[in-house]
C-alpha positions in Angstrom: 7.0 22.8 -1.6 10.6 21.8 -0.4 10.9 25.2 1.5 7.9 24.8 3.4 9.2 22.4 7.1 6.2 20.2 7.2 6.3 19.2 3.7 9.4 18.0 4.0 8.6 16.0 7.3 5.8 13.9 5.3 7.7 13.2 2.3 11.1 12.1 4.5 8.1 10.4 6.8 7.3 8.5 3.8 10.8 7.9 2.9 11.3 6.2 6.8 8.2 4.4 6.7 9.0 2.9 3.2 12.7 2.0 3.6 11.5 0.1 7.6 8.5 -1.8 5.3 10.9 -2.7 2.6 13.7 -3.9 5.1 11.1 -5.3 7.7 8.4 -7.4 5.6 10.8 -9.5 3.0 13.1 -10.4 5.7 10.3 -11.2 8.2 9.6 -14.1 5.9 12.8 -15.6 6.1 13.0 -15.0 9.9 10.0 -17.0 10.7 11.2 -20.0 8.2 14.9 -20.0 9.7 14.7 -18.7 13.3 11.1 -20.0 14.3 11.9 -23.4 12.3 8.4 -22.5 10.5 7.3 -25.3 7.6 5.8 -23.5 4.4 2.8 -24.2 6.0 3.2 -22.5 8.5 5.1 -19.5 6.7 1.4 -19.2 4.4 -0.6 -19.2 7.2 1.5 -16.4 8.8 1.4 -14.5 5.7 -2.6 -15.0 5.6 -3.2 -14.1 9.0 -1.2 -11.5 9.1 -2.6 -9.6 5.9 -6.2 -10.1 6.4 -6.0 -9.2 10.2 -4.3 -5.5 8.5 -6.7 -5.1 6.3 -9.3 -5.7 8.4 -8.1 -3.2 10.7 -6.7 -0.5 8.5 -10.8 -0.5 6.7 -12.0 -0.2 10.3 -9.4 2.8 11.0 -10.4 4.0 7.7 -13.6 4.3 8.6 -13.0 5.6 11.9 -10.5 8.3 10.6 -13.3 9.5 8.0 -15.8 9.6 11.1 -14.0 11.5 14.5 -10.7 9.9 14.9 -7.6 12.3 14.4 -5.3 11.1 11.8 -2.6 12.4 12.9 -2.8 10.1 16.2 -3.7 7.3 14.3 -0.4 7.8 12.3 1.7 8.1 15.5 0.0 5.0 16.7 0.3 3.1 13.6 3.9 4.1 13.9 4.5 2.7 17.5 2.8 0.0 16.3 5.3 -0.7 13.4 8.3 -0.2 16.1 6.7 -2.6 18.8 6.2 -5.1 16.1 10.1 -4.9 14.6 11.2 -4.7 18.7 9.5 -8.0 19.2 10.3 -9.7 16.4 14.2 -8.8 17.6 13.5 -11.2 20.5 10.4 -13.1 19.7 11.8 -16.9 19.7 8.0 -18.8 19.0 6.1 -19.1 15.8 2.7 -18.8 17.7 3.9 -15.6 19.8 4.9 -13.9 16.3 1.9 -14.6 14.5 0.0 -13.2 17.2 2.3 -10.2 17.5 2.1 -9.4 14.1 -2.1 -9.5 14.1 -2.4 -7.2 16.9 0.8 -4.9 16.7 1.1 -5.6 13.0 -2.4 -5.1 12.0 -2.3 -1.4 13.8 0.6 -0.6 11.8 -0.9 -1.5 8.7 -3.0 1.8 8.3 0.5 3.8 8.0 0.9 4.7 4.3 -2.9 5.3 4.0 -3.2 7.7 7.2 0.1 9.0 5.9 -1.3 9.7 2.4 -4.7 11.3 3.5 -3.1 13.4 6.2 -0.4 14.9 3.5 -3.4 15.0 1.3 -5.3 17.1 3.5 -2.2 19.2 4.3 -1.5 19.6 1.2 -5.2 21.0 0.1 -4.7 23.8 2.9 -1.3 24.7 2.8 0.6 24.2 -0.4 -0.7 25.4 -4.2 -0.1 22.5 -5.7 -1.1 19.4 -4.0 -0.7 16.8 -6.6 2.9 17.5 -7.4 3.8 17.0 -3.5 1.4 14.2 -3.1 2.9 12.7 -6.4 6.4 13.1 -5.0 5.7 11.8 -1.5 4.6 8.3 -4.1 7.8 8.5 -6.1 9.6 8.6 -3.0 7.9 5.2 -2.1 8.7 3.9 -5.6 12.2 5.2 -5.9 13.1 3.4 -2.4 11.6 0.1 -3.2 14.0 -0.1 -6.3 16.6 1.0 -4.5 16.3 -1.4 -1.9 15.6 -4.4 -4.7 18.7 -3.6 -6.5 21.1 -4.0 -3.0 19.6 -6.9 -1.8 20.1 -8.2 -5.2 24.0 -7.7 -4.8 
C-alpha cells in the first residue's frame, strides 16, 4: 500500500483536507464573533445555516455521484470550493456576505471527506489487496491530525 503513488496521494489528500478543516472551521467561529462583530445570535444562526445548507448539498452530490457524476470531479470541485471559501473569508469584512459565502461555496465543499472516502474506496477495491487496512489508515490519518491539532491549540 505505501509503495503504490496513488495511495499515497489519497491518504496525504486526506491528511491536507483534514489539517485545512481542523484549522479552518474552529477558527471560522471566532472570526465571525470578533472580525464581523457577530452577537451569539448571530454566530448560531451561521453555524445552522451553514451545516444544513452542506448537508443538504453533500446528500444531493451523494446522490448524484451514485447516479452519473464523476467523483473524482466532484472532489476537485469540492476542493476549489474549500479554497474559494478560506480565500474569501481572508477578506470578507460583512456577516451577511460570509454566511452567504459559506452556503454556496461552503456547502460544495462539504461533500470532500465523503467523495474522498468513496473514491479511495473504490480505488482501493481495484487496485490494492487489502482495502480496509488502506481505507482504515486513510481514517486514522483523520483521527491522528485532529488530536494533534487539539493538543497545539491547547498550548
Amino acid at each position: 500500500m505505501f509503495k503504490n503513488k496513488t495511495a499515497l496521494l489519497f491518504i496525504f489528500t486526506a491528511f491536507i483536507s483534514g489539517l485545512c478543516g481542523s484549522f479552518f472551521y474552529p477558527l471560522s467561529s471566532l472570526f465571525i464573533i470578533e472580525a464581523l462583530n457577530a452577537s451569539p445570535a448571530m454566530l448560531s444562526a451561521y453555524m445552522v445555516l451553514t451545516v444544513c445548507s452542506s448537508v443538504v448539498v453533500s446528500q444531493f452530490i451523494a446522490v448524484q455521484s451514485d447516479k452519473n457524476w464523476q467523483r473524482k470531479h466532484i472532489l476537485i470541485t469540492a476542493l476549489s470550493c474549500y479554497f474559494i471559501t478560506v480565500a474569501g473569508f481572508s477578506v470578507i469584512r460583512n456577516y451577511y456576505v460570509a454566511v452567504g459565502f459559506a452556503m454556496v461555496f461552503g456547502s460544495i465543499s462539504g461533500a470532500i471527506f465523503g467523495q474522498l472516502f468513496a473514491l479511495g474506496r473504490e480505488y482501493a477495491d481495484k487496485h490494492l489487496s487489502d482495502s480496509t487496512t488502506f481505507l482504515g489508515t486513510m481514517r486514522q490519518v483523520l483521527r491522528l491530525l485532529g488530536s494533534l491539532v487539539r493538543r497545539w491549540r491547547s498550548y
